[in-house]
C-alpha positions in Angstrom: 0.0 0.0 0.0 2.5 2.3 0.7 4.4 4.6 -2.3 7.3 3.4 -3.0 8.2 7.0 -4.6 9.8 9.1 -2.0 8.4 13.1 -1.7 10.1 16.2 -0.5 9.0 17.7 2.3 9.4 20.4 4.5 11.1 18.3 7.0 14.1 17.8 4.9 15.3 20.8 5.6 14.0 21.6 8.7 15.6 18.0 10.6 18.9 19.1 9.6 18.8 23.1 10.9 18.3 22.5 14.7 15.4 25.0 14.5 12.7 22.7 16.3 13.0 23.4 20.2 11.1 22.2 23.3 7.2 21.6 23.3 5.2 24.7 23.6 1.7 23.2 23.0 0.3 19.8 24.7 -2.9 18.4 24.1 -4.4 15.8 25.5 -7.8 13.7 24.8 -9.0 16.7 23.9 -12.9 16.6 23.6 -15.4 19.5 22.5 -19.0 18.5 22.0 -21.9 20.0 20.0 -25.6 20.2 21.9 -28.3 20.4 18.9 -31.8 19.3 18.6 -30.9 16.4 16.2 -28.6 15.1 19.0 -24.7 15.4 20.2 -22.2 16.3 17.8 -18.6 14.8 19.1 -17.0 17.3 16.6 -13.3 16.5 18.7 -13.6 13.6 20.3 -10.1 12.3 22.3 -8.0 14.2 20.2 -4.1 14.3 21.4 -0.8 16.2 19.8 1.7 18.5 20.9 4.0 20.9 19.0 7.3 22.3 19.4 8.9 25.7 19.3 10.0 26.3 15.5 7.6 23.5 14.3 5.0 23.3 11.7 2.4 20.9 12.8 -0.5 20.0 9.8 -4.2 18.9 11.0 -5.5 17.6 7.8 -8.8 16.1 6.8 -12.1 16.5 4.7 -14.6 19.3 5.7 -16.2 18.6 9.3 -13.1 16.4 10.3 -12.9 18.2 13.4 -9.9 20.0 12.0 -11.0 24.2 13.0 -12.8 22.9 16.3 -9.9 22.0 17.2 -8.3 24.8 16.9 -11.0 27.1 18.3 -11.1 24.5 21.2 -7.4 25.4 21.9 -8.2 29.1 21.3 -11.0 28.9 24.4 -13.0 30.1 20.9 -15.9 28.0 20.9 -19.3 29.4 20.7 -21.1 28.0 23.7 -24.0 27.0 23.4 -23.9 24.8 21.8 -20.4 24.1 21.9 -18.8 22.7 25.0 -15.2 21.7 25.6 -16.4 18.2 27.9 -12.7 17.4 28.8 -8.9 17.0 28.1 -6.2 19.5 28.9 -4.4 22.2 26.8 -1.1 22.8 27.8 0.8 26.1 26.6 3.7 27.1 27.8 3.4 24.2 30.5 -0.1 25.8 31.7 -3.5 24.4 31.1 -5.3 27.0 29.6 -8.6 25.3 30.2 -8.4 25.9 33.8 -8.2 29.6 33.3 -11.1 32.2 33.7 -12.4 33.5 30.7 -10.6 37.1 32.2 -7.0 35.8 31.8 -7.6 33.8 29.0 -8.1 37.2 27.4 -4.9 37.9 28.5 -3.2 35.0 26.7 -5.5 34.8 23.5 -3.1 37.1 20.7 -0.6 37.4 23.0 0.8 33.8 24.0 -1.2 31.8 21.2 -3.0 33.6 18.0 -5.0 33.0 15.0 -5.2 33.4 11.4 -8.6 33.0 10.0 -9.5 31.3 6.5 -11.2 34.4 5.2 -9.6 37.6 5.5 -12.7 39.7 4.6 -14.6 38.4 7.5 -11.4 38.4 9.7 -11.0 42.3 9.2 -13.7 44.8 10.6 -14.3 47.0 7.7 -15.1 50.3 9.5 -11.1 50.2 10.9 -8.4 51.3 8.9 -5.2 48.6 8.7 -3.5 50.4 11.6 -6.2 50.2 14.1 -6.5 46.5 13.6 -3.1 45.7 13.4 -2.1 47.5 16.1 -5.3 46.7 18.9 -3.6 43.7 20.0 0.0 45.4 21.3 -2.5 48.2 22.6 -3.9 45.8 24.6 -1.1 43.1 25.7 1.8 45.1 25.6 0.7 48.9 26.2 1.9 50.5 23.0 0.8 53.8 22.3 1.1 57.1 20.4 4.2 56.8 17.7 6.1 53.7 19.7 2.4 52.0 18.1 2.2 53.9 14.8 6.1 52.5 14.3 5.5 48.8 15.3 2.5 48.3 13.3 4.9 49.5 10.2 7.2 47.3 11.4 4.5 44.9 11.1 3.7 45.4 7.6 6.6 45.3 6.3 7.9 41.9 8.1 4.7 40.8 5.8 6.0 42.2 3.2 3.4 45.1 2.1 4.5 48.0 0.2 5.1 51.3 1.4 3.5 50.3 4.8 3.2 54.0 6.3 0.8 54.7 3.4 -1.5 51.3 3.5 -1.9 51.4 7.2 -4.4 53.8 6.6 -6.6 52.1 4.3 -9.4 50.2 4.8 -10.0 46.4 4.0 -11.9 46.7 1.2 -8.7 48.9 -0.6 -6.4 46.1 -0.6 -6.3 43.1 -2.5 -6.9 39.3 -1.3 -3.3 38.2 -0.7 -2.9 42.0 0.9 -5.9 41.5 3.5 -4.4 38.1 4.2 -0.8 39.8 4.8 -3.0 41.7 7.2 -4.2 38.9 9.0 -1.3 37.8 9.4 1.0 41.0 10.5 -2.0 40.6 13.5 -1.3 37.1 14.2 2.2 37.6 14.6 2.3 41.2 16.1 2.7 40.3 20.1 5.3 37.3 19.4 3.2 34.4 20.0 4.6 31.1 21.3 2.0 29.3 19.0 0.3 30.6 15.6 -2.8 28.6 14.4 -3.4 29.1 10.5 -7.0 28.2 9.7 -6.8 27.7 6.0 -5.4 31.0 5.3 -4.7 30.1 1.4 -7.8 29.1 0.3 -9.1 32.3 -0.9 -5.6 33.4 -2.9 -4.6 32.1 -6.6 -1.4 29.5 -7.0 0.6 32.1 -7.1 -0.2 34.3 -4.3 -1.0 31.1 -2.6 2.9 30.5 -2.8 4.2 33.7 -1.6 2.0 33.7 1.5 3.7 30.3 2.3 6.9 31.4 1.9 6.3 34.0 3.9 5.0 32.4 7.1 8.2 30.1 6.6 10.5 33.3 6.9 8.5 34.8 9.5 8.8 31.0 11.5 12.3 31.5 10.5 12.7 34.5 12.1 10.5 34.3 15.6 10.5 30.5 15.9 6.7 30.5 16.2 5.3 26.7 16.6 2.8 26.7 13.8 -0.7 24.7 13.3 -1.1 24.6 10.1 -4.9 23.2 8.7 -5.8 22.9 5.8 -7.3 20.2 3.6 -4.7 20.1 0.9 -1.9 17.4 1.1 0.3 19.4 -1.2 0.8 22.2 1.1 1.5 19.6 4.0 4.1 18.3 1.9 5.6 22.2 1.4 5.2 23.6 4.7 5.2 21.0 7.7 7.2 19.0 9.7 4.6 17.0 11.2 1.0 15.8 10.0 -2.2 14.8 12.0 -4.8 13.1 9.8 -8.2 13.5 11.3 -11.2 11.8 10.5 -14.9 11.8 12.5 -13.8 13.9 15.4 -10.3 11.7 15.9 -6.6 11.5 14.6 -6.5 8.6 12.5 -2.7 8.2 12.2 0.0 10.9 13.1 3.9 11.2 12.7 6.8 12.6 10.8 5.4 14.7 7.6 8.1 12.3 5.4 6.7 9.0 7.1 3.3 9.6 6.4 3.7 10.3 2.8 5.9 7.4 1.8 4.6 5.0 4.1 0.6 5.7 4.7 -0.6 3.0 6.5 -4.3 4.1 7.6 -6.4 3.6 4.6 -7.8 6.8 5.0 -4.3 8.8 5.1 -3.6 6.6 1.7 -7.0 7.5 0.6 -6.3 11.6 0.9 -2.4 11.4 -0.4 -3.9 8.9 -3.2 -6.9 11.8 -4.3 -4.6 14.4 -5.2 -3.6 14.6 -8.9 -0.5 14.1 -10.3 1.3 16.2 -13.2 3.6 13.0 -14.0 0.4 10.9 -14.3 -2.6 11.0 -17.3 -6.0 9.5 -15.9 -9.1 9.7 -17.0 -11.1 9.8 -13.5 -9.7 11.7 -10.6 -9.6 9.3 -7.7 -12.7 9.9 -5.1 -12.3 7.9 -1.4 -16.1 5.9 -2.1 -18.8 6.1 0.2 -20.1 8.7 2.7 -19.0 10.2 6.1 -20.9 9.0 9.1 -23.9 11.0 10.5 -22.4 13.5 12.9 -25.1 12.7 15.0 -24.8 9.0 14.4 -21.4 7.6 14.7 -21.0 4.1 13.7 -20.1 1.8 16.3 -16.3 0.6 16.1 -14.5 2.2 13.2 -16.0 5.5 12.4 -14.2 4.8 9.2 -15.4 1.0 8.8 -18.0 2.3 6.4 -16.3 3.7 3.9 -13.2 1.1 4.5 -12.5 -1.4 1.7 -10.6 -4.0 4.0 -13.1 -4.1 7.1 -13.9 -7.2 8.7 -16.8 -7.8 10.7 -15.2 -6.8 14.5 -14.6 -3.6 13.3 -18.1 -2.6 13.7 -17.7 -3.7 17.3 -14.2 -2.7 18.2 -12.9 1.0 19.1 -9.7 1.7 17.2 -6.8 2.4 19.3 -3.7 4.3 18.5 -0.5 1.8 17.6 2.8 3.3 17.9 4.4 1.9 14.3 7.9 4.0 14.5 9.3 6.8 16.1 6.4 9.1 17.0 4.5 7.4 14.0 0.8 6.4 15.7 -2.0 4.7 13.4 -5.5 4.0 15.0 -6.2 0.2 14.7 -9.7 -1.7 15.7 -8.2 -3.9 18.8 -8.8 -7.3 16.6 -7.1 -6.0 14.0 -4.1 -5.5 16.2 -4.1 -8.7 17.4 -4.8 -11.2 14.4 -3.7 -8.5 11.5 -7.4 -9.4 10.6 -7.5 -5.9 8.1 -6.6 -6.4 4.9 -4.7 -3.1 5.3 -3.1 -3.8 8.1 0.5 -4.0 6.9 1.7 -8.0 6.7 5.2 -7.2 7.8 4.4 -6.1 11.3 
């Protein structure tokens, strides 16, 4: 099953540049639960990472994965009702920031862990100009004022690489372009120095090309502060470009997690190889584009066992009775499993050489 072509990655270059440091964001079993007439939604349900200083982690999946709960879960950002956070712990910094009142988590949201937002036009308030927004979270966290604020949100600008940055601060959102407005979004999510940045999506409005500069970007500004980044998105190809590190999610859980490198030349959850396998090659003419078959579960109505067994070409009967469990395969390389399968390699995609 796995590739036997090898890809580049992001991590062959970073392993070899001792920029990765200590952890800086812990999660564990994290779960954040959905109240709605229809019934509970276990949008994140027992979800565990961490990331370290310097490090780009990926969270990739298909739409309602549990991929931006998660990240609004770590953010204290979920709208309640009906979201709840039901348990874990979020460590940052060695603190859990679920244990703090919502007072000094203000304190810590945009200062010790920000947020880049997948749509810039809805992320910037269009009645400010680019200075006011850019510069309301040092107002608030670090006390800048007067022309010590006017100066730093330049400084801002132009570590994001927009033009004459004394001029554009004082237009409004709507005057810039989209790869400007996302610059934007970014300058903000970076301007208190942030242990941890969490980018939402943040290329999917741009074109290819814009798409590429705004990556290269956040790589130089990671570069440069040694932010630990959370990078989601839904698009193997920019794991492969900007991340060290991948979590796949599926149904509310991580389905396999490890080393950005491992995961794409040797996928062993079928729904990892299903995502790596669905997006097109140049090298290779087909006629159909490669769809994984079946549908989702109900969000409302999980399968029992695998949440994946239904759209899983090698389940066997126990894993509609079985809970998967997480199977260190190498270094830091965890798959979920059904127990069964674990024990009599009873999944025709569990790999025979284990």
């Amino acid at each position: 099953m796995a590739s036997e072509s090898k890809t580049e990655t992001a991590t062959d270059s970073s392993s070899s540049n001792g920029r990765i440091g200590e952890v800086v964001l812990d999660v564990k079993d994290l779960k954040t639960y959905f109240v709605t007439r229809w019934g509970v939604v276990k949008a994140v349900d027992g979800v565990s990472f961490n990331l370290r200083k310097g490090e780009t982690l990926g969270i990739v999946g298909e739409s309602g994965s549990g991929k931006s709960v998660t990240s609004l879960s770590v953010m204290r950002l979920v709208p309640s009702p009906p979201g709840h956070i039901v348990g874990g712990e979020v460590y940052l910094q060695g603190e859990n920031i679920l244990d703090l009142s919502e007072k000094d988590m203000e304190s810590v949201r945009g200062s010790r862990v920000a947020m880049v937002l997948q749509d810039p036009m809805t992320a910037l308030n269009p009645v400010f100009d680019i200075e006011d927004q850019v510069g309301e979270a040092m107002k608030i966290h670090e006390g800048l004022k007067g022309d010590g604020l006017k100066a730093t949100v330049i400084d801002m600008l132009r570590k994001v690489r927009i033009p004459a940055p004394d001029i554009r601060m004082k237009d409004f959102p709507h005057q810039l372009s989209g790869g400007m407005r996302q610059r934007v979004v970014g300058a903000i999510g970076i301007s208190c120095s942030p242990a941890v940045l969490i980018a939402d999506e943040p290329t999917t409005s741009l074109d290819a090309t814009i798409q590429a500069q705004y990556l290269r970007l956040l790589r130089e500004l990671q570069e440069d502060t040694g932010v630990g980044i959370i990078f989601i998105t839904h698009d193997f190809g920019i794991v492969a470009k900007m991340c060290d590190r991948v979590a796949v999610m599926y149904a509310g859980k991580i389905v396999e997690q490890g080393d950005v490198r491992t995961i794409f030349n040797n996928p062993i959850h079928p729904y990892t190889e299903a995502l790596i396998k669905s997006v097109p090659k140049m090298e290779e003419n087909v006629e159909r584009l490669y769809a994984i078959p079946g549908n989702p579960p109900s969000v409302t109505n999980r399968p029992s066992g695998c949440n994946f067994q239904p759209q899983c070409d090698g389940s066997n009967p126990d894993c509609v009775t079985q809970e998967p469990i997480l199977v260190e395969e190498g270094p830091e390389h965890w798959v979920a499993y059904c127990a069964p399968c674990k024990d009599t390699h009873g999944c025709k995609w569990f790999p025979r050489d284990i």
